[in-house]
mmCIF file of the N, C-alpha and C atoms, coordinates in Angstrom:
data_MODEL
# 
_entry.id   MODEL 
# 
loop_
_atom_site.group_PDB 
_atom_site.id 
_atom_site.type_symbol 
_atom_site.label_atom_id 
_atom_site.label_alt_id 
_atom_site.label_comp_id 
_atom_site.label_asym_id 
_atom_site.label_entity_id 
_atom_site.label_seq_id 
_atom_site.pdbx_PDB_ins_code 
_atom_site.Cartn_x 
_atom_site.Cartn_y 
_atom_site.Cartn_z 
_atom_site.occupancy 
_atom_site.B_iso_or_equiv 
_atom_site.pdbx_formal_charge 
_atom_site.auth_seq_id 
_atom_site.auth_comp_id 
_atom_site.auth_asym_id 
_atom_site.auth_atom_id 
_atom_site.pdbx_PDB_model_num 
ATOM 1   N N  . UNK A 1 1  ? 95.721  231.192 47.479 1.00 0.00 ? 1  UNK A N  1 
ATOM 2   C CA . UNK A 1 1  ? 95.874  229.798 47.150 1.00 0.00 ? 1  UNK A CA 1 
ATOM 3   C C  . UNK A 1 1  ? 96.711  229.639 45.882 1.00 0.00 ? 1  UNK A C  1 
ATOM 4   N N  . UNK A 1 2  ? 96.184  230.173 44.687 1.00 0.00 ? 2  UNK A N  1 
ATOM 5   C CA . UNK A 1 2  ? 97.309  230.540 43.651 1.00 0.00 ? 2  UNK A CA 1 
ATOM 6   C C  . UNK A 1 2  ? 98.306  230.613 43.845 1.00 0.00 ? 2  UNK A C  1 
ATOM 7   N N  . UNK A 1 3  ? 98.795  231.851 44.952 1.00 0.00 ? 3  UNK A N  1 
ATOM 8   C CA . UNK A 1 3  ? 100.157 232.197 45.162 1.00 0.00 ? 3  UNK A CA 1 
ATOM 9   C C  . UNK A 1 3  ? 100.950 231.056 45.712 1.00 0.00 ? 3  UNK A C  1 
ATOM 10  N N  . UNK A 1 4  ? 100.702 230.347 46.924 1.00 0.00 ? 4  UNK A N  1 
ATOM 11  C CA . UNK A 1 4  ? 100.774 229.270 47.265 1.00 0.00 ? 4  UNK A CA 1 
ATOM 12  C C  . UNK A 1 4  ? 101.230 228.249 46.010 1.00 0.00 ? 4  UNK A C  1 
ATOM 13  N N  . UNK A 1 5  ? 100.258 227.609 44.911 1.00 0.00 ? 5  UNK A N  1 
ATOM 14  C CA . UNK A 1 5  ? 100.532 226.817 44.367 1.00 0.00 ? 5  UNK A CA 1 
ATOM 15  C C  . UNK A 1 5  ? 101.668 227.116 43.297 1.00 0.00 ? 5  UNK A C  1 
ATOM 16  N N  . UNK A 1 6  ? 101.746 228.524 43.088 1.00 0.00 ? 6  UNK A N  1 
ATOM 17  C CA . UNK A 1 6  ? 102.937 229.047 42.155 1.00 0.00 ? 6  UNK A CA 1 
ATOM 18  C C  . UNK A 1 6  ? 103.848 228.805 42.762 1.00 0.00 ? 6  UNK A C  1 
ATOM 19  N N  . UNK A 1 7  ? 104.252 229.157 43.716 1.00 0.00 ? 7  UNK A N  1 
ATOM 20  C CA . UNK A 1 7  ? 105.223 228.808 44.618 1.00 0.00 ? 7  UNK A CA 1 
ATOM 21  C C  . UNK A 1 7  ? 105.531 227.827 44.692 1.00 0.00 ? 7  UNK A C  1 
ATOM 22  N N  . UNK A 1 8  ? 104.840 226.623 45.206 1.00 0.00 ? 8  UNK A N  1 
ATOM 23  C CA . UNK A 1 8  ? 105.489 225.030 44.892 1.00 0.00 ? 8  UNK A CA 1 
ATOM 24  C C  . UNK A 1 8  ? 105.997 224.207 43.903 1.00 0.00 ? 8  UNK A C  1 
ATOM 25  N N  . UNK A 1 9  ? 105.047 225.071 42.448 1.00 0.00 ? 9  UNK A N  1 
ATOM 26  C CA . UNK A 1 9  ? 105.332 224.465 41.222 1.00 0.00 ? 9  UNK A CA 1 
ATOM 27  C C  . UNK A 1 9  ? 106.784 225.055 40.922 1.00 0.00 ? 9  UNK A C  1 
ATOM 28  N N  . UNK A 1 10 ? 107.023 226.153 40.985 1.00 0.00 ? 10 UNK A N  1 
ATOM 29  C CA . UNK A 1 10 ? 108.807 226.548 40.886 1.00 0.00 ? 10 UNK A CA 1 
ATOM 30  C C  . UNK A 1 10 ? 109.729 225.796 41.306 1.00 0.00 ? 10 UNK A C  1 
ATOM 31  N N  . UNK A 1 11 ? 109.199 225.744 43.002 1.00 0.00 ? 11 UNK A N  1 
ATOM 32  C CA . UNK A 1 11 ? 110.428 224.718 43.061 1.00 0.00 ? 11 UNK A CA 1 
ATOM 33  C C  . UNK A 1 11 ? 110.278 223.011 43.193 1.00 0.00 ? 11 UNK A C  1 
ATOM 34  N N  . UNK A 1 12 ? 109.489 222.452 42.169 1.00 0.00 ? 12 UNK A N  1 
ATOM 35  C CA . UNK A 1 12 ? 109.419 220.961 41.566 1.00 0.00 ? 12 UNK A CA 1 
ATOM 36  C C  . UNK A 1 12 ? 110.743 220.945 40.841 1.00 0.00 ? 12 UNK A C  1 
ATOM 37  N N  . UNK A 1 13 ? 111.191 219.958 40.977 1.00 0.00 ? 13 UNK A N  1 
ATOM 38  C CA . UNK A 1 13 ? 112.240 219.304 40.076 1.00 0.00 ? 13 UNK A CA 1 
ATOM 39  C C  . UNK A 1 13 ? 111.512 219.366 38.683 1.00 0.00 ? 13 UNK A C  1 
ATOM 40  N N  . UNK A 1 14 ? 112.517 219.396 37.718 1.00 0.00 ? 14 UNK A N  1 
ATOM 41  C CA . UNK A 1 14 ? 111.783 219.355 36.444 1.00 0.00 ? 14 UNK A CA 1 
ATOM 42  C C  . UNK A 1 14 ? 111.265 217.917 35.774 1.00 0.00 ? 14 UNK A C  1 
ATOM 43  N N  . UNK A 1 15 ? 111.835 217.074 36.127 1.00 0.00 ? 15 UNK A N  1 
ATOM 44  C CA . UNK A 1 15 ? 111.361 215.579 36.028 1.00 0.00 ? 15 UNK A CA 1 
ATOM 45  C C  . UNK A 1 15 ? 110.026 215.443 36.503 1.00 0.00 ? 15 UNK A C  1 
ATOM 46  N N  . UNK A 1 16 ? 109.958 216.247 37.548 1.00 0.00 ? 16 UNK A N  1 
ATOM 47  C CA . UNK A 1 16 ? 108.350 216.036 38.330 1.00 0.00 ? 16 UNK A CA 1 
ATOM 48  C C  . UNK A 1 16 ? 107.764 216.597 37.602 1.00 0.00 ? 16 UNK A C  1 
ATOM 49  N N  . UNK A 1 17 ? 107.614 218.336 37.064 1.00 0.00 ? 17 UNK A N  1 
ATOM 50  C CA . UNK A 1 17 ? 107.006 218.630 36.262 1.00 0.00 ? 17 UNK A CA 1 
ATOM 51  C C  . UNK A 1 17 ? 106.349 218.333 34.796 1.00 0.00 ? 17 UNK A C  1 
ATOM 52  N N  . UNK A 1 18 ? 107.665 217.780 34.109 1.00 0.00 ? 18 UNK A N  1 
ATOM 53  C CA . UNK A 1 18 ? 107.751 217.128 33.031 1.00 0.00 ? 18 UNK A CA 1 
ATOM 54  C C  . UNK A 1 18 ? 106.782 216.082 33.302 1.00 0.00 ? 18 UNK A C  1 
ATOM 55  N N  . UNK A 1 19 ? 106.369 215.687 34.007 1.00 0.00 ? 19 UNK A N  1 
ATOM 56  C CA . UNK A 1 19 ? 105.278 214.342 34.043 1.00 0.00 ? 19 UNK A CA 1 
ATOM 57  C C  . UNK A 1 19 ? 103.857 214.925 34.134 1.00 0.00 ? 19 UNK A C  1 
ATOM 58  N N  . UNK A 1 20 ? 103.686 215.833 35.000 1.00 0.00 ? 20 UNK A N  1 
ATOM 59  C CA . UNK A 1 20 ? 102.578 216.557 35.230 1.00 0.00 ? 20 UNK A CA 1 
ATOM 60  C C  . UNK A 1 20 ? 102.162 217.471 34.226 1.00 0.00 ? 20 UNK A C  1 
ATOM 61  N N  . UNK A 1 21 ? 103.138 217.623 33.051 1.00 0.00 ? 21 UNK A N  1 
ATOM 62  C CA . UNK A 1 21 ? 102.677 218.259 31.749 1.00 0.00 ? 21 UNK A CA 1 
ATOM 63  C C  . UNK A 1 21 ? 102.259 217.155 31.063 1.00 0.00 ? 21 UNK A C  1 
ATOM 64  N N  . UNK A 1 22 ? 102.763 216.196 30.807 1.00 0.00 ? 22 UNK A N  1 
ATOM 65  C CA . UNK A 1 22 ? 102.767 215.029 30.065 1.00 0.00 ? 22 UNK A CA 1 
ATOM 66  C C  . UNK A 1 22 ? 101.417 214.109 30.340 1.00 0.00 ? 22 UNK A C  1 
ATOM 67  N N  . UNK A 1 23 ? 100.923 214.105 31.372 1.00 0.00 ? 23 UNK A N  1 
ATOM 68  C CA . UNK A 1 23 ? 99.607  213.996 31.659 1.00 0.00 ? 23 UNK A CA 1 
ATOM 69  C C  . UNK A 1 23 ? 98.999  215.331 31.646 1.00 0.00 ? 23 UNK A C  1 
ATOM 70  N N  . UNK A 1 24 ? 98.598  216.042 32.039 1.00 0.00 ? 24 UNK A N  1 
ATOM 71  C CA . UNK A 1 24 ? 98.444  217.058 31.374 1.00 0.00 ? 24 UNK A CA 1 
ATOM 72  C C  . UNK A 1 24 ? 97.847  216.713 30.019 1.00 0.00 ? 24 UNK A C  1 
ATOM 73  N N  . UNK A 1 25 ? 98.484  216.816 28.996 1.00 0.00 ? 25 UNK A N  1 
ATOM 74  C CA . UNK A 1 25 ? 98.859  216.910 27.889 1.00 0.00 ? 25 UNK A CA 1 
ATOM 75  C C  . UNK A 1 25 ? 97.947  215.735 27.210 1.00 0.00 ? 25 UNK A C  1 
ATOM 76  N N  . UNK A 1 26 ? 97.839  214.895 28.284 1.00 0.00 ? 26 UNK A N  1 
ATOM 77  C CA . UNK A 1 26 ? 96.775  213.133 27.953 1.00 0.00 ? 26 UNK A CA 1 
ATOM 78  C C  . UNK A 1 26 ? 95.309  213.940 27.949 1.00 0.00 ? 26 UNK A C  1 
ATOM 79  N N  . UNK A 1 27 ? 95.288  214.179 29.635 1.00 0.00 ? 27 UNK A N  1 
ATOM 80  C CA . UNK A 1 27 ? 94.313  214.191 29.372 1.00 0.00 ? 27 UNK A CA 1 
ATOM 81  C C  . UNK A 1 27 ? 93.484  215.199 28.813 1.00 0.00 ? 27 UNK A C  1 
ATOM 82  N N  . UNK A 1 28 ? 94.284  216.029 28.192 1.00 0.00 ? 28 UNK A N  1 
ATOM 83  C CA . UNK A 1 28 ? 93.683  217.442 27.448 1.00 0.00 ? 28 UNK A CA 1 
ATOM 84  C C  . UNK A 1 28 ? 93.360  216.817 25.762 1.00 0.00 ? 28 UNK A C  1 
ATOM 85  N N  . UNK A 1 29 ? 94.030  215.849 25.540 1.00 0.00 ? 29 UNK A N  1 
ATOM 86  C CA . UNK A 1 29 ? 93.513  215.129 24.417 1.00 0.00 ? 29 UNK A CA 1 
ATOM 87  C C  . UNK A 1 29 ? 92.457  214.741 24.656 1.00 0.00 ? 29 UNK A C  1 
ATOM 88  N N  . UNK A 1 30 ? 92.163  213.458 25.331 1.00 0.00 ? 30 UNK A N  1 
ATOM 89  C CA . UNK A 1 30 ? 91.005  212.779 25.483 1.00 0.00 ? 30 UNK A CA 1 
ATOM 90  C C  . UNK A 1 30 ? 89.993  214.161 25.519 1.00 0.00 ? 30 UNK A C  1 
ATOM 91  N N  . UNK A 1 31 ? 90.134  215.142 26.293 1.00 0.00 ? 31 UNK A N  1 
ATOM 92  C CA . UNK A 1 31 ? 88.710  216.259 26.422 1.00 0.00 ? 31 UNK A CA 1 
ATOM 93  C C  . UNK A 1 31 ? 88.318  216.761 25.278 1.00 0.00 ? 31 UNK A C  1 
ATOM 94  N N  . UNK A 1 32 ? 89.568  216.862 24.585 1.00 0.00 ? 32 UNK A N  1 
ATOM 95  C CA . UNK A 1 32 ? 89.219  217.297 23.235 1.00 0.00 ? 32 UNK A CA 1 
ATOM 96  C C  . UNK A 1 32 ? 88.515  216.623 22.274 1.00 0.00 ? 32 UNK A C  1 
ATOM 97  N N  . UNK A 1 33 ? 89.126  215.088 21.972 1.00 0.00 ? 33 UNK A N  1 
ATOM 98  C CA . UNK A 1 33 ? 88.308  214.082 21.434 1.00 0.00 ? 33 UNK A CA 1 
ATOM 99  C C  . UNK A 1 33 ? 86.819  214.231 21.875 1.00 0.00 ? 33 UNK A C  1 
ATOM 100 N N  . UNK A 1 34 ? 86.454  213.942 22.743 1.00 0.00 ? 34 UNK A N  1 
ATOM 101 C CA . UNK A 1 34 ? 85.722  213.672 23.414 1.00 0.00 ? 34 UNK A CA 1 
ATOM 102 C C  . UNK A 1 34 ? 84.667  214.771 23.190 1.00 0.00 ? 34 UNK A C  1 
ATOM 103 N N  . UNK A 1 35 ? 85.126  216.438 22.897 1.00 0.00 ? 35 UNK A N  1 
ATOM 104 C CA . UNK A 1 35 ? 84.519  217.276 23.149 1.00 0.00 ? 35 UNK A CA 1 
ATOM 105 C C  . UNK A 1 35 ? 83.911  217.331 21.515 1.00 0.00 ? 35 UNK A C  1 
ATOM 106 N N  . UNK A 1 36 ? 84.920  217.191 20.571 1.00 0.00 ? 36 UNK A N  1 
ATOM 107 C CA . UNK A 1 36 ? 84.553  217.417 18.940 1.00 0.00 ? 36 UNK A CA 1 
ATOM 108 C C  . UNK A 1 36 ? 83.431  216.030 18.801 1.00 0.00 ? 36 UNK A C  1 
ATOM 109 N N  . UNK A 1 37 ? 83.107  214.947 19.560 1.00 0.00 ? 37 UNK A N  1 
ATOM 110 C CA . UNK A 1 37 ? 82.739  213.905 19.397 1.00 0.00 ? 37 UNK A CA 1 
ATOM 111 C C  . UNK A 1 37 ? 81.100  214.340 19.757 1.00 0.00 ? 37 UNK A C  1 
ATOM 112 N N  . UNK A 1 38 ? 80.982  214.956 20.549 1.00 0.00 ? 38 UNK A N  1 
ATOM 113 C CA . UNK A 1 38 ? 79.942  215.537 21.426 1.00 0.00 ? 38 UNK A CA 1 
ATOM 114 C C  . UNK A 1 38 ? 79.303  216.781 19.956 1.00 0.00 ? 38 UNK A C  1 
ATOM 115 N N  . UNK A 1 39 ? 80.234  217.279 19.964 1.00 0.00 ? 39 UNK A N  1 
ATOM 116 C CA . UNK A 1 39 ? 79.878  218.831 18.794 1.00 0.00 ? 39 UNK A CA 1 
ATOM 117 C C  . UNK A 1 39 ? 79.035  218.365 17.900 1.00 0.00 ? 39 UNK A C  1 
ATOM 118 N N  . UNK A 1 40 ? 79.031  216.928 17.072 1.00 0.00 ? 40 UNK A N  1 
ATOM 119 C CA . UNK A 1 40 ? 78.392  216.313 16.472 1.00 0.00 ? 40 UNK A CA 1 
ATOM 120 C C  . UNK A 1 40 ? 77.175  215.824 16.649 1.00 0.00 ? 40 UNK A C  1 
ATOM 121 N N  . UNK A 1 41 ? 76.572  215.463 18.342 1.00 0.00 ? 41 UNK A N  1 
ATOM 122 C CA . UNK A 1 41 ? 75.379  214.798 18.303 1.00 0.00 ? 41 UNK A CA 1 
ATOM 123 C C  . UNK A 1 41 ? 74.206  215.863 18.215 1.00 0.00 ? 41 UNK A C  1 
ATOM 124 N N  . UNK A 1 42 ? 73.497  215.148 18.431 1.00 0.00 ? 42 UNK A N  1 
ATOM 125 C CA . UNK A 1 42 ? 72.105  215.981 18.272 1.00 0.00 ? 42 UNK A CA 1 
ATOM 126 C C  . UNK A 1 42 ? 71.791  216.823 19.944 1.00 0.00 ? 42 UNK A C  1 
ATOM 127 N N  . UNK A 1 43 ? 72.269  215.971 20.911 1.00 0.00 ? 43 UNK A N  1 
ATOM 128 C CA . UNK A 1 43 ? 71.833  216.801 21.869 1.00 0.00 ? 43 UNK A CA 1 
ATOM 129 C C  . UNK A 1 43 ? 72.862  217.923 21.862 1.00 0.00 ? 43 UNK A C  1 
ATOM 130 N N  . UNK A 1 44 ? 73.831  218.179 21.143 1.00 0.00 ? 44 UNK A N  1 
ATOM 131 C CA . UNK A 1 44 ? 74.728  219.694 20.930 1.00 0.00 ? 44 UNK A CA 1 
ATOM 132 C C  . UNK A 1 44 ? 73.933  220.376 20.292 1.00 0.00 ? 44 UNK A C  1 
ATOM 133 N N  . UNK A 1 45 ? 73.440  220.022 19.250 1.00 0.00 ? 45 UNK A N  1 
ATOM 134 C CA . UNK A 1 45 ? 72.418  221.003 17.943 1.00 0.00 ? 45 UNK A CA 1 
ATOM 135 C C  . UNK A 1 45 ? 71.257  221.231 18.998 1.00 0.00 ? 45 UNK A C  1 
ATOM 136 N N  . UNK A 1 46 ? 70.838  220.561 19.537 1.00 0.00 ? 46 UNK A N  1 
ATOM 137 C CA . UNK A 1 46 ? 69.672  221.064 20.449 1.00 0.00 ? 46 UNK A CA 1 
ATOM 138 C C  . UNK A 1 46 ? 69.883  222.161 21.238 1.00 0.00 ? 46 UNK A C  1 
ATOM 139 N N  . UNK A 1 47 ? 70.761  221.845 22.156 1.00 0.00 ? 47 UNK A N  1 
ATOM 140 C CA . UNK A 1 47 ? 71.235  222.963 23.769 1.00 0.00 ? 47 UNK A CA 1 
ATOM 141 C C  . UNK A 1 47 ? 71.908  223.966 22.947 1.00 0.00 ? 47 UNK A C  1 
ATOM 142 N N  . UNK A 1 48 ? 72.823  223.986 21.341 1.00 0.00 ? 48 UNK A N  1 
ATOM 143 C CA . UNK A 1 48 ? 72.357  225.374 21.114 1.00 0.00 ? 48 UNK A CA 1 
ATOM 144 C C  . UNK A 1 48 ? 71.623  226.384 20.650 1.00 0.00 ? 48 UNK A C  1 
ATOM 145 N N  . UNK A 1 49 ? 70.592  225.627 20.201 1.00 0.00 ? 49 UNK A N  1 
ATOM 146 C CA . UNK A 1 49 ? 69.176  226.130 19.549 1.00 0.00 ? 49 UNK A CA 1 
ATOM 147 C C  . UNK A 1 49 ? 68.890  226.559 20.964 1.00 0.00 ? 49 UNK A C  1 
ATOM 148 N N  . UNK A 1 50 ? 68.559  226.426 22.120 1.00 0.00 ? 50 UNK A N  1 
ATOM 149 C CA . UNK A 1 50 ? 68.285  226.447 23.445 1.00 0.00 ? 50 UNK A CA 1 
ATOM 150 C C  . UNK A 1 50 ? 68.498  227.775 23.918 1.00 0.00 ? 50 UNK A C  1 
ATOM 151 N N  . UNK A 1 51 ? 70.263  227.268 23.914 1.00 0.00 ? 51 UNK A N  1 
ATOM 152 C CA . UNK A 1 51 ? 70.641  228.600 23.817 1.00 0.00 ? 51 UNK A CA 1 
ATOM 153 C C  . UNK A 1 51 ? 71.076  229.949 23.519 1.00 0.00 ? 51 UNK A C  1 
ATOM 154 N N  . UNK A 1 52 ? 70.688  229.692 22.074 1.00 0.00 ? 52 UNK A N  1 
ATOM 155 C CA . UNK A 1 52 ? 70.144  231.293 21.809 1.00 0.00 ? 52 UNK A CA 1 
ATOM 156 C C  . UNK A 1 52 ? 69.163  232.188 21.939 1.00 0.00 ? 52 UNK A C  1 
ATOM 157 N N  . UNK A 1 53 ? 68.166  230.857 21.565 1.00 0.00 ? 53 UNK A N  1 
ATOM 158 C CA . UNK A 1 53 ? 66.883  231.006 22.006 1.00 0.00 ? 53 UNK A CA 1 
ATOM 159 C C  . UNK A 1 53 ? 66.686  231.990 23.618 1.00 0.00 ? 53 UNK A C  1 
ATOM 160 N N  . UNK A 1 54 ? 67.416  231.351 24.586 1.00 0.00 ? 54 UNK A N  1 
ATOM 161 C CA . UNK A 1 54 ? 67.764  232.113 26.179 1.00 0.00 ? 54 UNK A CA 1 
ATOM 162 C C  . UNK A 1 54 ? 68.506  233.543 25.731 1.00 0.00 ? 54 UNK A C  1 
ATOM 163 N N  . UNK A 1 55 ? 69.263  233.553 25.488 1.00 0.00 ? 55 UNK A N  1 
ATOM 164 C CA . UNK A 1 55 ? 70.404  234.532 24.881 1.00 0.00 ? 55 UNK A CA 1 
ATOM 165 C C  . UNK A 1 55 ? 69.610  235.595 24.483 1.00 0.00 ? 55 UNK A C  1 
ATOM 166 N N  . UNK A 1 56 ? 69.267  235.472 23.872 1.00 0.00 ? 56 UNK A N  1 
ATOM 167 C CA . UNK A 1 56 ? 67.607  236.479 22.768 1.00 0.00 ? 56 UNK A CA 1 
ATOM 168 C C  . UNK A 1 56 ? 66.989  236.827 23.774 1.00 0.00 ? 56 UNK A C  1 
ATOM 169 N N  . UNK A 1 57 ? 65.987  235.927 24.393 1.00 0.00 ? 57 UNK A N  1 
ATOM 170 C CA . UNK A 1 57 ? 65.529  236.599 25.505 1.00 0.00 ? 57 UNK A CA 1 
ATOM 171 C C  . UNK A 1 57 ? 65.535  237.232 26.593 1.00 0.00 ? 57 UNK A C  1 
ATOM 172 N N  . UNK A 1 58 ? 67.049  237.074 27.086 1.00 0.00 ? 58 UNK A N  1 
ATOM 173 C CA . UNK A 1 58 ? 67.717  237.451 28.187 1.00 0.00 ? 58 UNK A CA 1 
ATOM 174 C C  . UNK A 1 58 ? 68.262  239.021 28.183 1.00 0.00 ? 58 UNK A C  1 
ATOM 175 N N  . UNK A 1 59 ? 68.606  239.149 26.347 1.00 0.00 ? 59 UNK A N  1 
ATOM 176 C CA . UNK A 1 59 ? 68.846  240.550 26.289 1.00 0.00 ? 59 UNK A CA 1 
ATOM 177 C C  . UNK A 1 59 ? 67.786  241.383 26.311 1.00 0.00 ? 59 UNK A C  1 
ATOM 178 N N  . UNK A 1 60 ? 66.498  240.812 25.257 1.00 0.00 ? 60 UNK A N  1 
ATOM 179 C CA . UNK A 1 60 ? 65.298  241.487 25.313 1.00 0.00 ? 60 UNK A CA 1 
ATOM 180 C C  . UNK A 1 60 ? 64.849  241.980 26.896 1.00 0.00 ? 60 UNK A C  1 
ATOM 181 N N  . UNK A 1 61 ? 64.941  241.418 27.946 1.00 0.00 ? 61 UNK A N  1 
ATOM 182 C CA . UNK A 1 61 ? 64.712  241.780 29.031 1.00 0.00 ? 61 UNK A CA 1 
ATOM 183 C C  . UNK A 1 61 ? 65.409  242.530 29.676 1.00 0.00 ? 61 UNK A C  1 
ATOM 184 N N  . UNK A 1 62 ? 67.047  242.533 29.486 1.00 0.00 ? 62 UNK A N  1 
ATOM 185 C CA . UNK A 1 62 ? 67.803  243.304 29.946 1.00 0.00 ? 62 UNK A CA 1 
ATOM 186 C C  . UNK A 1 62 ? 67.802  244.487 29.276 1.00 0.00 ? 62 UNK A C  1 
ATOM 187 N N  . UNK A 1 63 ? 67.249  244.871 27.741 1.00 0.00 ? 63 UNK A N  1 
ATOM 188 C CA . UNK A 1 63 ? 66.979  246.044 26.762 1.00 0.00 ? 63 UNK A CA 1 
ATOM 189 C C  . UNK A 1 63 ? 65.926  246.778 28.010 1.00 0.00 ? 63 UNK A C  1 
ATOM 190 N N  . UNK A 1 64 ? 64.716  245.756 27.176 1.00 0.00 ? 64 UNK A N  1 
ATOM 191 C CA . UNK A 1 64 ? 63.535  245.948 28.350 1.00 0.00 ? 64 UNK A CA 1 
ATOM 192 C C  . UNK A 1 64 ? 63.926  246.588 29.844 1.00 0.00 ? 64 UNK A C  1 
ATOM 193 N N  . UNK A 1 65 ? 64.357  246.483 30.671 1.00 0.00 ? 65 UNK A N  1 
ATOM 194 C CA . UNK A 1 65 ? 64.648  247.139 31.893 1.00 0.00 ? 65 UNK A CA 1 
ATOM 195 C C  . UNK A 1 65 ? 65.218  248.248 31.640 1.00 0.00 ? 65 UNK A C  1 
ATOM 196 N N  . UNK A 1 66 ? 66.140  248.581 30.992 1.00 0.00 ? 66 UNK A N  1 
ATOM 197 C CA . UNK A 1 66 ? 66.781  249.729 30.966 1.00 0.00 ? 66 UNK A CA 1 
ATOM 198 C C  . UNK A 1 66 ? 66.092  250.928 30.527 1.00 0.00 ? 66 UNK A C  1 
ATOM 199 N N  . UNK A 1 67 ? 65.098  250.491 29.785 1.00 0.00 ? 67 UNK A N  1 
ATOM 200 C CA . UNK A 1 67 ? 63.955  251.713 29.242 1.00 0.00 ? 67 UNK A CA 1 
ATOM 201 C C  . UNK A 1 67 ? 63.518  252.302 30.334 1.00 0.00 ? 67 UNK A C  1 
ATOM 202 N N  . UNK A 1 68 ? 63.184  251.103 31.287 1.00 0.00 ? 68 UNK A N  1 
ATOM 203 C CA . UNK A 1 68 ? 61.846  252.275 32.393 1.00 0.00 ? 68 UNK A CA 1 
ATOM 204 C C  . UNK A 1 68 ? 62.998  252.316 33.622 1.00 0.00 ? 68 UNK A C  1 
ATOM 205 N N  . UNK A 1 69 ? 63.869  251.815 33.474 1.00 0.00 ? 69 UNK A N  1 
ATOM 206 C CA . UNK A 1 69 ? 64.698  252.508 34.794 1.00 0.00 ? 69 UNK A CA 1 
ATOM 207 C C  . UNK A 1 69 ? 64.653  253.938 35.003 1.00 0.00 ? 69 UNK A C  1 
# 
């Protein structure tokens, strides 16, 4: 499917492309905004307290297994 879509994007005119970067390019702003906006609330400080909390335990278990294998 990749190969496929590489293939079509080559041969776009560059005007076509040039637009599809250019949006692109929009909406990779807005995600970003959007994402540093998020970094700030509290439910971010939470889910990563969360997840380390998982993280920690996930290795402890994966430590854990490897002993009695």
């Amino acid at each position: 499917m990749a190969k496929v879509v590489g293939e079509r994007w080559q041969v776009l005119p560059l005007p076509d492309r040039d637009e599809f970067k250019s949006r692109a390019g929009s909406v990779k702003d807005k995600y970003t905004a959007e994402l540093n906006w998020y970094k700030k609330t509290d439910n971010y400080r939470e889910y990563q307290t969360y997840l380390k909390a998982f993280k920690a335990k996930a290795a402890g278990q994966a430590l854990g297994k490897s002993l009695f294998v």
